[in-house]
N, C-alpha and C positions, 0 to 999 in steps of 0.2 A: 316287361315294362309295367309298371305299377299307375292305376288310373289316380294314385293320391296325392293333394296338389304338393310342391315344394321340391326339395330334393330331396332322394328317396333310398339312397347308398351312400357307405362312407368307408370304402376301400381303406384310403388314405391312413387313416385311426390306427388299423392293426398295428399292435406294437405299441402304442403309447398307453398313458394312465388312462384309466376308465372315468376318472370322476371327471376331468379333462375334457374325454370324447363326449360325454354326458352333455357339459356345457357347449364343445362346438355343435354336435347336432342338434339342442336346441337352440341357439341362435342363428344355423343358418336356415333351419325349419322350425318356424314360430308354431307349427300345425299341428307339433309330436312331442311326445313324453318321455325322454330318454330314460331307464332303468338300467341298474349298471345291474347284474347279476353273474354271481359263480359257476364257470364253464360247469353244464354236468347237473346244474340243480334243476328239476323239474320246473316248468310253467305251461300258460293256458296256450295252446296252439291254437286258439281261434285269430284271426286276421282281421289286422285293425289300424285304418288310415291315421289315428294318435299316437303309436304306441311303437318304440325302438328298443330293442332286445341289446345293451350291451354286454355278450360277453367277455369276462375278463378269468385270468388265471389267480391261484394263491399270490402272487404277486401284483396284482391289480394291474395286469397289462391286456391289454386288448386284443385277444385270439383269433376273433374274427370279425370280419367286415358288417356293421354294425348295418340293419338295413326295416325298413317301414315293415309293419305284421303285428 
């Protein structure tokens, strides 16, 4: 469980557009910065109550459950 305010997982996503999840997660967590990026590409693994890692495929589909870090 994640001490950062708002909701903090988005199960639901996998599978749809990235640019999409982007927008649900930030409007139901005004608190975070949705990033869509390509399964596979390097980023910073530090952990960060702003910030939502959208994985998506060559197809701009949502891989995985998009979640706070």
């Amino acid at each position: 469980m994640s001490s950062c305010p708002g909701k903090n997982s988005w199960p639901e996503l996998v599978g749809t557009n990235g640019e999409s999840a982007k927008t649900t997660i930030e409007r139901e967590n005004p608190n975070v910065g949705a990033i869509v990026v390509r399964d596979g590409t390097p980023v910073i693994t530090d952990f960060r109550c702003d910030r939502v890692w959208v994985w998506v495929n060559s197809n701009g589909r949502v891989v995985r459950a998009p979640t706070i870090g």
